[in-house]
Z-matrix of the N, CA and C atoms (Angstrom, degrees):
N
C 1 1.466
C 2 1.531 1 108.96
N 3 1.245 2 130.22 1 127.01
C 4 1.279 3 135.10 2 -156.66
C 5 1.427 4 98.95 3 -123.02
N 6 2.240 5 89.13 4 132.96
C 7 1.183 6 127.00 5 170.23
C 8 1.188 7 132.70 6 -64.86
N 9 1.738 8 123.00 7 108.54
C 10 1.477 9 114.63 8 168.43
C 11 1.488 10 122.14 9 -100.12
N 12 1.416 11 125.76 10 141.01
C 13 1.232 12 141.98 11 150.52
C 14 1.626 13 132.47 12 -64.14
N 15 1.320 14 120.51 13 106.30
C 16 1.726 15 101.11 14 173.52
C 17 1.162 16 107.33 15 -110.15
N 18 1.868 17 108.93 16 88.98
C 19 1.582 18 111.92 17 -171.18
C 20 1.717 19 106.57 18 -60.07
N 21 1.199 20 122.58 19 -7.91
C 22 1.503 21 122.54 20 -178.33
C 23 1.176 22 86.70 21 -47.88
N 24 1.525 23 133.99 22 -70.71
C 25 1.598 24 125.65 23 -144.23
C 26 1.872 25 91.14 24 -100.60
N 27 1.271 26 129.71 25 0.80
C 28 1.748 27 112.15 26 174.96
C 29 1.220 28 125.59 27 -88.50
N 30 1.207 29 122.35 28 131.75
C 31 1.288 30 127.63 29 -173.29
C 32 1.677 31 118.54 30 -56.94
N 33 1.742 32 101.11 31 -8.23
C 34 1.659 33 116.63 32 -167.72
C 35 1.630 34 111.65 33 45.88
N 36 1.217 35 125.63 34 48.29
C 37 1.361 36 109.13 35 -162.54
C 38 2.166 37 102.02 36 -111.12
N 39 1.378 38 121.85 37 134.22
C 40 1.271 39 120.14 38 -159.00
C 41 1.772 40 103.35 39 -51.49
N 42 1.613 41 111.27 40 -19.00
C 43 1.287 42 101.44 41 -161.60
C 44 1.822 43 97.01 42 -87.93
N 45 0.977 44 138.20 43 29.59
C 46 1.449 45 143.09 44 -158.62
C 47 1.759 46 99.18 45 -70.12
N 48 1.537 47 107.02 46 127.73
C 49 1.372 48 110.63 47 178.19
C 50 1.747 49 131.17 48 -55.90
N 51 1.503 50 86.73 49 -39.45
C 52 1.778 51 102.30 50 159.03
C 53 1.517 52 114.37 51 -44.63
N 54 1.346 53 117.49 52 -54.44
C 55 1.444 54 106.61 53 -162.96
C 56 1.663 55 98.47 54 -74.56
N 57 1.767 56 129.71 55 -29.46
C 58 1.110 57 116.11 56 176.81
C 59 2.021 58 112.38 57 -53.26
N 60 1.438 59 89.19 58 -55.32
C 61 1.778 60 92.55 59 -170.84
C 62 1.439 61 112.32 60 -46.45
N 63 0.890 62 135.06 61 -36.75
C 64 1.855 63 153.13 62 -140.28
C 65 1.503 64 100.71 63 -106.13
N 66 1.667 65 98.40 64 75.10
C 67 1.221 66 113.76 65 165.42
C 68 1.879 67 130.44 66 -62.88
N 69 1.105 68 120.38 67 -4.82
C 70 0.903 69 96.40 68 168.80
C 71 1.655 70 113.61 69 -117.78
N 72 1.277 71 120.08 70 15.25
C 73 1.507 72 130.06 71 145.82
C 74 1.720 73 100.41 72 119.19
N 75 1.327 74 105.77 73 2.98
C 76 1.599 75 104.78 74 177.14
C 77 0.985 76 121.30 75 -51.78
N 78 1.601 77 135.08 76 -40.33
C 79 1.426 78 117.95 77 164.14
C 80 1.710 79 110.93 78 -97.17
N 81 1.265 80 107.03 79 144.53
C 82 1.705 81 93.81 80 -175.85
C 83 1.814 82 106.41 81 -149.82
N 84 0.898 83 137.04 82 149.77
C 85 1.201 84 152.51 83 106.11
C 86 1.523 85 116.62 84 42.16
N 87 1.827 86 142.26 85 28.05
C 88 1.230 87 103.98 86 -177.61
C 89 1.297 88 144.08 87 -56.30
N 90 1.276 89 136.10 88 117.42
C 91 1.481 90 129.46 89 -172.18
C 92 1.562 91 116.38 90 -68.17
N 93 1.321 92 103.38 91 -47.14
C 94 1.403 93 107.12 92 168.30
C 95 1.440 94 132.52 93 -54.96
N 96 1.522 95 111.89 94 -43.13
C 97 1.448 96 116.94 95 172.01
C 98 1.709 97 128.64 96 -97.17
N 99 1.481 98 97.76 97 -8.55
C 100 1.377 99 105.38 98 145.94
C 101 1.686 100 90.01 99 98.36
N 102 1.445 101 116.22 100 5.39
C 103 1.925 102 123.97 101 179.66
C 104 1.494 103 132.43 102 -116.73
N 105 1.185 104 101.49 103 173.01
C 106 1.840 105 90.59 104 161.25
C 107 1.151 106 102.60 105 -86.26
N 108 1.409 107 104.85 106 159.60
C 109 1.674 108 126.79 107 -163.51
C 110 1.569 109 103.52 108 -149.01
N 111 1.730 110 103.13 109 116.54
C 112 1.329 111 98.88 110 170.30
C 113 2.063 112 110.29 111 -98.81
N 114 1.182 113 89.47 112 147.53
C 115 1.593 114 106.84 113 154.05
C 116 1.327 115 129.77 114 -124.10
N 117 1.127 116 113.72 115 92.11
C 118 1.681 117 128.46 116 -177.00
C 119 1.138 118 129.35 117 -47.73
N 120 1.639 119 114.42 118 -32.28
C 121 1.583 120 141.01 119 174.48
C 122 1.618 121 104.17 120 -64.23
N 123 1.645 122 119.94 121 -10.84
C 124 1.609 123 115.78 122 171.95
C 125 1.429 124 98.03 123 -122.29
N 126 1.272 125 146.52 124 9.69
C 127 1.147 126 135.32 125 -179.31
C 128 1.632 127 115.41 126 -78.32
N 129 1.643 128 120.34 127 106.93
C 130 1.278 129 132.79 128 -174.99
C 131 1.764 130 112.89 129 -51.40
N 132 1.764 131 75.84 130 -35.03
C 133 2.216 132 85.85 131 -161.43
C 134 1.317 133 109.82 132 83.47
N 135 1.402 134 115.28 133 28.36
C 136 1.568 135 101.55 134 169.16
C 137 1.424 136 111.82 135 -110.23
N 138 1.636 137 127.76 136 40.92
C 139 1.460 138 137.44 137 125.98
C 140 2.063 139 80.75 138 80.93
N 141 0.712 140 152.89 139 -8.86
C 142 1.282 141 146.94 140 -155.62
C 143 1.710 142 101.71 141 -67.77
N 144 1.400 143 128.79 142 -37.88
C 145 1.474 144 139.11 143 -175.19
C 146 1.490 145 102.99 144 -79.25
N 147 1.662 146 114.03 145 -28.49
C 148 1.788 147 106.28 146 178.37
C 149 1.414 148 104.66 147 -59.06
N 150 1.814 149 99.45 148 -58.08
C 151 1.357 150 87.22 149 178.30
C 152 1.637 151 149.56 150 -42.08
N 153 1.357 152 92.76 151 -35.92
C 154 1.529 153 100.99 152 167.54
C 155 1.403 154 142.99 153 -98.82
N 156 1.497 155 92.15 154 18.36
C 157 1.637 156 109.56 155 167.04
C 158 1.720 157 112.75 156 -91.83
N 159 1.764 158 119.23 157 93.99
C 160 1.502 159 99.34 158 -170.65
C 161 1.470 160 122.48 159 -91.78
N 162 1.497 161 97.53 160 20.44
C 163 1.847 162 103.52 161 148.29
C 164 1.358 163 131.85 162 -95.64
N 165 1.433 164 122.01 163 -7.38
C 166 1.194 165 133.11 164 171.85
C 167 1.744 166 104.55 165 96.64
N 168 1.090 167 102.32 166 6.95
C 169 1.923 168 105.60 167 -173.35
C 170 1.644 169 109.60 168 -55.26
N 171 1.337 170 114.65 169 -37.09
C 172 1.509 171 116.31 170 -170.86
C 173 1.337 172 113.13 171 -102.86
N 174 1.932 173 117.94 172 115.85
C 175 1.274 174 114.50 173 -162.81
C 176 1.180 175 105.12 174 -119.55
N 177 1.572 176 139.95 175 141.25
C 178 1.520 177 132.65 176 163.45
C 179 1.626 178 121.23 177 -74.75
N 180 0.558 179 94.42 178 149.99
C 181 1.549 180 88.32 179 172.86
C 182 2.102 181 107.96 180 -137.85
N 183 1.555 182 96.54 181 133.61
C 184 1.401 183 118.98 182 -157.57
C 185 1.442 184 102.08 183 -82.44
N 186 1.532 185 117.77 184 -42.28
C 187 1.265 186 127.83 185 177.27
C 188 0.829 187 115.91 186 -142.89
N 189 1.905 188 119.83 187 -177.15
C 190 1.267 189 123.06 188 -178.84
C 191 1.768 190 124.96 189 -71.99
N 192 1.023 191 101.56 190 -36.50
C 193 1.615 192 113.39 191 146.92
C 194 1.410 193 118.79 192 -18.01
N 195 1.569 194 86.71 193 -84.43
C 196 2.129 195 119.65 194 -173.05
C 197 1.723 196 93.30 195 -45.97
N 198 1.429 197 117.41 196 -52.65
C 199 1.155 198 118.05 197 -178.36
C 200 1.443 199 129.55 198 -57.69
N 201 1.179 200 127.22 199 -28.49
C 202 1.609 201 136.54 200 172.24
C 203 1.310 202 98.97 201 -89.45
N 204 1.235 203 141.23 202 -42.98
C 205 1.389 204 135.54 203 178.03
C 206 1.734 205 109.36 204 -61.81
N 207 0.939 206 102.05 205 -48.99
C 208 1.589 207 96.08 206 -174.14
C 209 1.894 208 104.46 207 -75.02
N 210 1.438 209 117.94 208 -38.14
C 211 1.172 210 98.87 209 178.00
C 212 1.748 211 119.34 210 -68.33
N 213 1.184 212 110.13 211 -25.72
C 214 1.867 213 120.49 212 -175.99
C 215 1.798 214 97.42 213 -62.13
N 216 1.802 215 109.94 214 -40.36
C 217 1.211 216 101.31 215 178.97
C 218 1.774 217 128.18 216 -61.42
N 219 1.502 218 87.13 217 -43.73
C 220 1.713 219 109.22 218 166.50
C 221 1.829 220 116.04 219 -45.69
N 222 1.507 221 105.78 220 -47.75
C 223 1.379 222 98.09 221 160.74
C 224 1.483 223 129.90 222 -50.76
N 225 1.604 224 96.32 223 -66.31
C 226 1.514 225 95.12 224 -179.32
C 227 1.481 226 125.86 225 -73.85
N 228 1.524 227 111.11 226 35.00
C 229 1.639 228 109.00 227 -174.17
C 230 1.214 229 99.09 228 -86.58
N 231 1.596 230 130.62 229 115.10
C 232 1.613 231 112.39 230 -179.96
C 233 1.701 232 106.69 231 -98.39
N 234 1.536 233 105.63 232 29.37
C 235 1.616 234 95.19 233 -178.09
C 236 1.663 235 101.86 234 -86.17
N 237 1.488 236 120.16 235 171.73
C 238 1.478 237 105.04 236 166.73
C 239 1.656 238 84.09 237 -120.94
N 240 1.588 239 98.07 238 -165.75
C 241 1.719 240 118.21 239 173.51
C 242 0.926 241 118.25 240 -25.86
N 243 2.059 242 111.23 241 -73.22
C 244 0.934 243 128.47 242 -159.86
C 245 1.897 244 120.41 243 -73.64
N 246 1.237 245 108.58 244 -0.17
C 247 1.156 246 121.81 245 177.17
C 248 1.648 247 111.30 246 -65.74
N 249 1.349 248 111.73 247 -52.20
C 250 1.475 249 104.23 248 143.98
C 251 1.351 250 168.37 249 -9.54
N 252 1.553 251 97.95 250 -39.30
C 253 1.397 252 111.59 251 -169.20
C 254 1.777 253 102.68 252 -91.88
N 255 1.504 254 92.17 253 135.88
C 256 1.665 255 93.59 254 179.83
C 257 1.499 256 99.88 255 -130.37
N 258 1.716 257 120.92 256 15.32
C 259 1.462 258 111.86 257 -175.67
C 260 1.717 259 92.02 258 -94.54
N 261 1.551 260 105.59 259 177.47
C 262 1.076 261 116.47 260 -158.39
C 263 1.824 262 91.95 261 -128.62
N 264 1.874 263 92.92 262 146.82
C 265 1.077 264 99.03 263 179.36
C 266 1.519 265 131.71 264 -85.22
N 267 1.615 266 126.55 265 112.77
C 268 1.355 267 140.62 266 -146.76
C 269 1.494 268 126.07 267 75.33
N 270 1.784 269 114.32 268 10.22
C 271 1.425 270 106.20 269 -163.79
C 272 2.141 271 74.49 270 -120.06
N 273 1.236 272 76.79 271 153.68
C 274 1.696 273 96.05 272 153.49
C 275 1.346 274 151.65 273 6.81
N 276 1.106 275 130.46 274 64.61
C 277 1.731 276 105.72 275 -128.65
C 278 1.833 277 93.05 276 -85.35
N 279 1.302 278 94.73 277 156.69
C 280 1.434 279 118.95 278 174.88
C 281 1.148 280 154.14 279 -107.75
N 282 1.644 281 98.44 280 -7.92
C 283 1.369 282 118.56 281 157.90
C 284 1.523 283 107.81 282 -127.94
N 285 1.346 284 122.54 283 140.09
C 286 1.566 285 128.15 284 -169.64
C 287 1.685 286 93.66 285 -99.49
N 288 1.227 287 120.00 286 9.66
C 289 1.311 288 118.53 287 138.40
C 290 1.818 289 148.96 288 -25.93
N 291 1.474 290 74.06 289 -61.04
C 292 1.537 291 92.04 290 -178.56
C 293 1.939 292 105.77 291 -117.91
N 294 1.367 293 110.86 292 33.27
C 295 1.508 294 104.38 293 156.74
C 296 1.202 295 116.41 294 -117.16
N 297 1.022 296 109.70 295 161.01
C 298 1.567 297 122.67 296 175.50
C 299 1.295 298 110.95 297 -148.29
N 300 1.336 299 117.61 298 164.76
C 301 1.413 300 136.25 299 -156.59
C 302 2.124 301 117.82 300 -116.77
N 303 1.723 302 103.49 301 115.49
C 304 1.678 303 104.89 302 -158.93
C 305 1.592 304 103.84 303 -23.40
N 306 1.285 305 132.65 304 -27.79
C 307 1.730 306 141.53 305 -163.04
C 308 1.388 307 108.51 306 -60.25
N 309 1.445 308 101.20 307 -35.91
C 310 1.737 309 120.73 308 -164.30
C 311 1.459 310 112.68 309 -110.94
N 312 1.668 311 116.85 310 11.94
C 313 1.003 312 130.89 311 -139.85
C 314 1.989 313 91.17 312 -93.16
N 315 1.149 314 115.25 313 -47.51
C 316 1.253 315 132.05 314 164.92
C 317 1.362 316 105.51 315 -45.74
N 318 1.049 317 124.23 316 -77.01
C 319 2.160 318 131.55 317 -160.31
C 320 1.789 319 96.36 318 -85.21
N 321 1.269 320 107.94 319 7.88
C 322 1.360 321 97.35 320 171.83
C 323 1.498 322 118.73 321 -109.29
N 324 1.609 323 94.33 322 -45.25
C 325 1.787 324 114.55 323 171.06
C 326 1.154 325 135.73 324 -112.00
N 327 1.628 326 117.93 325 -22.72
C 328 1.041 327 113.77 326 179.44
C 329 1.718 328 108.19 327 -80.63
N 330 1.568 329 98.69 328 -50.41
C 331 1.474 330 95.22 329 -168.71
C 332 1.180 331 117.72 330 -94.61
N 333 1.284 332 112.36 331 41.76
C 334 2.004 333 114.55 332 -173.16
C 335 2.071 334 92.99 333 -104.88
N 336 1.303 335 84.23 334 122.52
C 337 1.712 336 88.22 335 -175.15
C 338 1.459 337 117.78 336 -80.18
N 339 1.675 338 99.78 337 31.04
C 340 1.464 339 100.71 338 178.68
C 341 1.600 340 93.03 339 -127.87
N 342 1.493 341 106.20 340 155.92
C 343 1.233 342 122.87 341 -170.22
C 344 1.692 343 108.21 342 -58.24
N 345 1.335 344 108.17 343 125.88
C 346 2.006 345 102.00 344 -159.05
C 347 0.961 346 95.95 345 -132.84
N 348 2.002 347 131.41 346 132.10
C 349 1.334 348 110.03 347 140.69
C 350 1.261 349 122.70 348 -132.23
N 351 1.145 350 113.20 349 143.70
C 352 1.372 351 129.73 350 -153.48
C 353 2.227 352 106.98 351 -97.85
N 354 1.532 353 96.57 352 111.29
C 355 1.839 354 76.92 353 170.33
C 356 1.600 355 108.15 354 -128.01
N 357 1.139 356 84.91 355 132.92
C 358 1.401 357 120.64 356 -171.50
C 359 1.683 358 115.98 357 -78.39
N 360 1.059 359 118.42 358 129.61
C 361 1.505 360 120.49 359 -163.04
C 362 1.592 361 114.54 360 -154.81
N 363 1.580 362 132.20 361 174.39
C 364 0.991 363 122.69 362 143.07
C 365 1.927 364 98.90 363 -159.54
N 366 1.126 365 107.30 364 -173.35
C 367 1.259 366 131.86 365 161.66
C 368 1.567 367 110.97 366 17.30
N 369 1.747 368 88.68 367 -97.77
C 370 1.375 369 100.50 368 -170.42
C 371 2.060 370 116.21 369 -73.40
N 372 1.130 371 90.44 370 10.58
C 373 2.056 372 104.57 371 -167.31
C 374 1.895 373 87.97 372 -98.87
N 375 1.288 374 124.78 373 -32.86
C 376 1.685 375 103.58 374 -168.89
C 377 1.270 376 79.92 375 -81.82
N 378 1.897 377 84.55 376 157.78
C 379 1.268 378 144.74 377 179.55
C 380 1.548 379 118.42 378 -91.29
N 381 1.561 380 132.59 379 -171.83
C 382 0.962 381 135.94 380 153.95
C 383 2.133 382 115.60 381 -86.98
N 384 1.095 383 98.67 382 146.44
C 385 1.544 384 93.56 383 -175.61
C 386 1.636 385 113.89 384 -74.96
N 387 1.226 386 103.89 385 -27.56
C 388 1.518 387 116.72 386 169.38
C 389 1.264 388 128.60 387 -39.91
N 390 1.678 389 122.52 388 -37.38
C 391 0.932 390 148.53 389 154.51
C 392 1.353 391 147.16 390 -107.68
N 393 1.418 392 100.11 391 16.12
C 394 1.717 393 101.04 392 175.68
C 395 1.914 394 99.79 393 -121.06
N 396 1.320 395 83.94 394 150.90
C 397 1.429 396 97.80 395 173.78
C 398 1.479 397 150.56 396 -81.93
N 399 1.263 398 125.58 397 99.52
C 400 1.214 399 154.35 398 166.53
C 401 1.789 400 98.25 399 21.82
N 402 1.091 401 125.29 400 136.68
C 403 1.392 402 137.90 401 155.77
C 404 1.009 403 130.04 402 -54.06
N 405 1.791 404 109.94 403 -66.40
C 406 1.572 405 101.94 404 146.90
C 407 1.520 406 129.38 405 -44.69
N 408 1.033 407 137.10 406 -53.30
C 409 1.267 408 142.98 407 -170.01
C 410 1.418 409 95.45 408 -33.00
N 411 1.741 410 119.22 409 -69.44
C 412 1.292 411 136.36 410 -143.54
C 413 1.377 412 100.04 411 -71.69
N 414 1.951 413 120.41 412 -16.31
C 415 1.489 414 99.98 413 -160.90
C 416 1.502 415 97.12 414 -134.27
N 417 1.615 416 115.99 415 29.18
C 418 1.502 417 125.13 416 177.90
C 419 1.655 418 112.52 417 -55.24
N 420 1.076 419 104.15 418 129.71
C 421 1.450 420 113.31 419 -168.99
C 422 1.306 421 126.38 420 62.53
N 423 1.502 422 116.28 421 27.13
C 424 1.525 423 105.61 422 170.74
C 425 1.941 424 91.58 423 -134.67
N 426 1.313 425 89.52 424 149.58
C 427 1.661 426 110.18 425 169.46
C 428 1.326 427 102.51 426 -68.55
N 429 0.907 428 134.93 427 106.29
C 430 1.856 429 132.01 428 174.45
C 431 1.675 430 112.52 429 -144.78
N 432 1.127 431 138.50 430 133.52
C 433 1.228 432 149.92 431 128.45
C 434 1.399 433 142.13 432 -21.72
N 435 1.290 434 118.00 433 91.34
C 436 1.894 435 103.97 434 -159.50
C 437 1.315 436 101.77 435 -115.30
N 438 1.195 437 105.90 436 143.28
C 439 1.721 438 120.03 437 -171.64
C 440 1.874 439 100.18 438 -138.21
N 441 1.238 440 110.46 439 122.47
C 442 1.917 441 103.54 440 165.82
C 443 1.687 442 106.52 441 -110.10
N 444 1.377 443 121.56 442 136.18
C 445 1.291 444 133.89 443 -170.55
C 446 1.170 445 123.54 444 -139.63
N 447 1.408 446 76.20 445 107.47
C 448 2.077 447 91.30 446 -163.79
C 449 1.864 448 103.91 447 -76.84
N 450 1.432 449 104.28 448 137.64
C 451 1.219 450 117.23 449 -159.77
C 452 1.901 451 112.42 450 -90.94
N 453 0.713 452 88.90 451 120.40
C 454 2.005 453 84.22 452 -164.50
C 455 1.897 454 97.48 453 -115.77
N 456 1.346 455 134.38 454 3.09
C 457 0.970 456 138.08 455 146.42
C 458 1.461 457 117.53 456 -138.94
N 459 1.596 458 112.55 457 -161.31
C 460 1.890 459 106.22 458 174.05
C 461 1.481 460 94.18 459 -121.74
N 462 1.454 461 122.45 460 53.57
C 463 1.273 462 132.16 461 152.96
C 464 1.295 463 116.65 462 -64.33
N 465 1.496 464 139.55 463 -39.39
C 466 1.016 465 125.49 464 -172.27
C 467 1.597 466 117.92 465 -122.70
N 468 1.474 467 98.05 466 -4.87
C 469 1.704 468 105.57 467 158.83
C 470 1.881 469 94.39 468 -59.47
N 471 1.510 470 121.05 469 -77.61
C 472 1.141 471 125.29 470 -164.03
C 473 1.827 472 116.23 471 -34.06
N 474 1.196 473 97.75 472 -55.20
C 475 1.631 474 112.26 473 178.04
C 476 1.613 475 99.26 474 -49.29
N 477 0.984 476 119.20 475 -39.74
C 478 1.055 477 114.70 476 -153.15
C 479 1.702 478 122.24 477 -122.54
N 480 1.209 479 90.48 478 30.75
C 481 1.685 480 109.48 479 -160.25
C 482 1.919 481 136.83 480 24.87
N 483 1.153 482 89.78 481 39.08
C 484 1.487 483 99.03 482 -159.87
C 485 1.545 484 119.95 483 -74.22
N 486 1.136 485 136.44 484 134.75
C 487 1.657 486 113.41 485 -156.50
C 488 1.186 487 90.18 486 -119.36
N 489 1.693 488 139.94 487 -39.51
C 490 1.445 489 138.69 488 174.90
C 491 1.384 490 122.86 489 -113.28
N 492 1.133 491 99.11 490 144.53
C 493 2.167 492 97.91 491 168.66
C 494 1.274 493 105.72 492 -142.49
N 495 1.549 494 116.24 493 160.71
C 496 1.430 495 100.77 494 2.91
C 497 1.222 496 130.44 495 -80.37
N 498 1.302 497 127.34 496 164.59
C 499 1.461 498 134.61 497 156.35
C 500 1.173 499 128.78 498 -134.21
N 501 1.580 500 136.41 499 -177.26
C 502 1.397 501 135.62 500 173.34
C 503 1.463 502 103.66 501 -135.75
N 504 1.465 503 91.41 502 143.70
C 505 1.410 504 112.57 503 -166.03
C 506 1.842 505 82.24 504 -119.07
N 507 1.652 506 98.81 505 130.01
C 508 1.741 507 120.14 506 155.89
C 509 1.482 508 133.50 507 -79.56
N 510 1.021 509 112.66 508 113.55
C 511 2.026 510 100.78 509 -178.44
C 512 1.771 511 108.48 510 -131.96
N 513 0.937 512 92.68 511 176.75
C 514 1.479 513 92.20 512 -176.66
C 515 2.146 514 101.63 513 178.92
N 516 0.664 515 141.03 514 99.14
C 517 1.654 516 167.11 515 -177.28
C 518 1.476 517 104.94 516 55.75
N 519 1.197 518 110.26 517 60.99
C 520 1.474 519 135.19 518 -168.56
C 521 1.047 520 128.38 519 62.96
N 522 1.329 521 121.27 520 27.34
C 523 1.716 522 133.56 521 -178.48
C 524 1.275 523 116.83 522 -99.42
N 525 1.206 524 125.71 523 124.76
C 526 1.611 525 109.00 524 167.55
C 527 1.517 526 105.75 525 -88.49
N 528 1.401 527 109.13 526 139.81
C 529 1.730 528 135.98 527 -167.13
C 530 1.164 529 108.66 528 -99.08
N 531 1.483 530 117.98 529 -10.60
C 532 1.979 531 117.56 530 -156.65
C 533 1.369 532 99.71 531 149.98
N 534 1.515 533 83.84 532 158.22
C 535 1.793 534 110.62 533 145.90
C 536 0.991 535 114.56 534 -147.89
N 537 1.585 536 103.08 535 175.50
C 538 1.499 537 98.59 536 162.67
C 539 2.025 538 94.71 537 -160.51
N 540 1.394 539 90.15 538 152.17
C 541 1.639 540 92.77 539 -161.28
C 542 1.356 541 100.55 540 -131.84
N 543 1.646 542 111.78 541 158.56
C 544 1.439 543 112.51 542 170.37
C 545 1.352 544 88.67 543 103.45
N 546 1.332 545 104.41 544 144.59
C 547 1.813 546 123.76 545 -178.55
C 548 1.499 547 94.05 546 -91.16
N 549 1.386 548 113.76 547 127.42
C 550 1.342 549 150.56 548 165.11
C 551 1.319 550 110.11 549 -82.33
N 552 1.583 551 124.57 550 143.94
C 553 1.015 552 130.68 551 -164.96
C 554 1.971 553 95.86 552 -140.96
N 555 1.796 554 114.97 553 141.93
C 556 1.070 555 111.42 554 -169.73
C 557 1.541 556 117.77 555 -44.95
N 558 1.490 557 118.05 556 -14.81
C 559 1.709 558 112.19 557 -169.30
C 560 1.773 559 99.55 558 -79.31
N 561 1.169 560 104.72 559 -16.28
C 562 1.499 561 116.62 560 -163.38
C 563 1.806 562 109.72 561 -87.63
N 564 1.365 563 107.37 562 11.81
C 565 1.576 564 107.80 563 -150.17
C 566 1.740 565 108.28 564 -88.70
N 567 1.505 566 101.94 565 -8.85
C 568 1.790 567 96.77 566 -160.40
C 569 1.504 568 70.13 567 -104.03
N 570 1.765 569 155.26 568 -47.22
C 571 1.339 570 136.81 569 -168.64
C 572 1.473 571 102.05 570 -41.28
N 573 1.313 572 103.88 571 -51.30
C 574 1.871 573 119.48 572 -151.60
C 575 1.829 574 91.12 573 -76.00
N 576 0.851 575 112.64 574 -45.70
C 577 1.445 576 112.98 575 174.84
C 578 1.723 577 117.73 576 -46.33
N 579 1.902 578 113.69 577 -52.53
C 580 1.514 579 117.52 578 -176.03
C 581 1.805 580 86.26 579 -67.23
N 582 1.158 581 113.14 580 -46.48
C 583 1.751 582 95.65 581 -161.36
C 584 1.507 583 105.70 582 -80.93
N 585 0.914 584 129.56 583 6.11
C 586 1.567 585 122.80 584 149.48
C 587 1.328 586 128.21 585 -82.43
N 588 1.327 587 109.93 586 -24.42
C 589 2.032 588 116.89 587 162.69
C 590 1.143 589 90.93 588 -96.30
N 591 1.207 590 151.74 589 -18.48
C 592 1.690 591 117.48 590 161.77
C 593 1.662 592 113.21 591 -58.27
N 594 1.283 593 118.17 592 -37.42
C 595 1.374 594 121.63 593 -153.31
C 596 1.673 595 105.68 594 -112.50
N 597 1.399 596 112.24 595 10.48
C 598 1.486 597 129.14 596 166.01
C 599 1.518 598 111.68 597 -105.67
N 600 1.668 599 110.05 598 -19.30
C 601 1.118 600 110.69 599 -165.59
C 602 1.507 601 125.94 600 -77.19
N 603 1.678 602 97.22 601 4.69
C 604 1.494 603 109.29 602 -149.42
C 605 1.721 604 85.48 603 -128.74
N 606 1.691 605 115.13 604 8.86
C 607 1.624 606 90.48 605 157.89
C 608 1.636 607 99.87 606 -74.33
């Protein structure tokens, strides 16, 4: 029974829960192309990778039917990634979805060949949610990658010269594109908005 992907809404990221569940190696890891990779010729059908996709990106399909229907849907999905995001920028995060850890900070953001940005935070840097601004908001109409990375040393402030957080750091095939630092507040959202297509504009 064969596995579909709707990378529109997947983050494509190597640590993907599907490829953990999916014991017999049907979804996997390409190294070479830098994605997930299905192989259908090992797929059991025991649904174990749906479950652990909590955007709904990874679908089974039962038959040949189930199978053209769900892929025709996959076409016409006009949501992207970032349509997703409901955490807020410098407040709290709320889905352990979209964090990751400084370790993974490299194979998650630096070297993901899709446009990524990563904001970096800890403790004493969140905000109230009342007043900070929406994720989506900040990345409406652009294809982008969001990762929040809670900071457990000043490993990557230092690397990375960072003097306030939170902030977000831009990358795109190991380049950094920008930042921008300092907790933003909703009145602040159309500034933070032009300087995020300035500094997207240059993937």
């Amino acid at each position: 029974m064969p596995v579909l992907i709707n990378f529109k809404i997947c983050d494509n990221a190597k640590e993907c829960g599907g490829i953990t569940a999916c014991k017999s190696g049907a979804i996997y890891w390409d190294k070479e192309k830098k994605t997930i990779a299905i192989d259908n010729s090992k797929c059991t059908g025991c649904g174990e990778c749906v479950k652990e996709c909590p955007v709904g990106a990874i679908r089974l399909a039962k038959t040949d039917e189930e199978y053209e229907r769900i892929k025709k849907e996959i076409e016409e999905d006009p949501r992207k990634t970032s349509d997703l995001f409901v955490d807020r920028y410098g407040a709290q995060p709320i889905h352990d979805y979209y964090l990751t850890t400084s370790e993974n900070f490299d194979s998650e953001v630096v070297q993901s060949n899709k446009l990524t940005v990563a904001e970096l935070f800890n403790d004493d840097s969140i905000q109230c949610l009342l007043d900070s601004i929406p994720i989506k908001d900040l990345f409406e109409g652009i294809d982008i990658k969001y990762k929040k990375v809670e900071l457990k040393d000043n490993s990557l402030l230092e690397k990375y010269e960072i003097k306030e957080l939170p902030s977000l750091l831009f990358f795109k095939d190991g380049k950094l594109l920008g930042r921008i630092e300092g907790y933003k507040e909703t009145k602040d959202k159309e500034a933070v908005k032009q300087e995020i297509k300035e500094i997207t504009s240059k993937s």
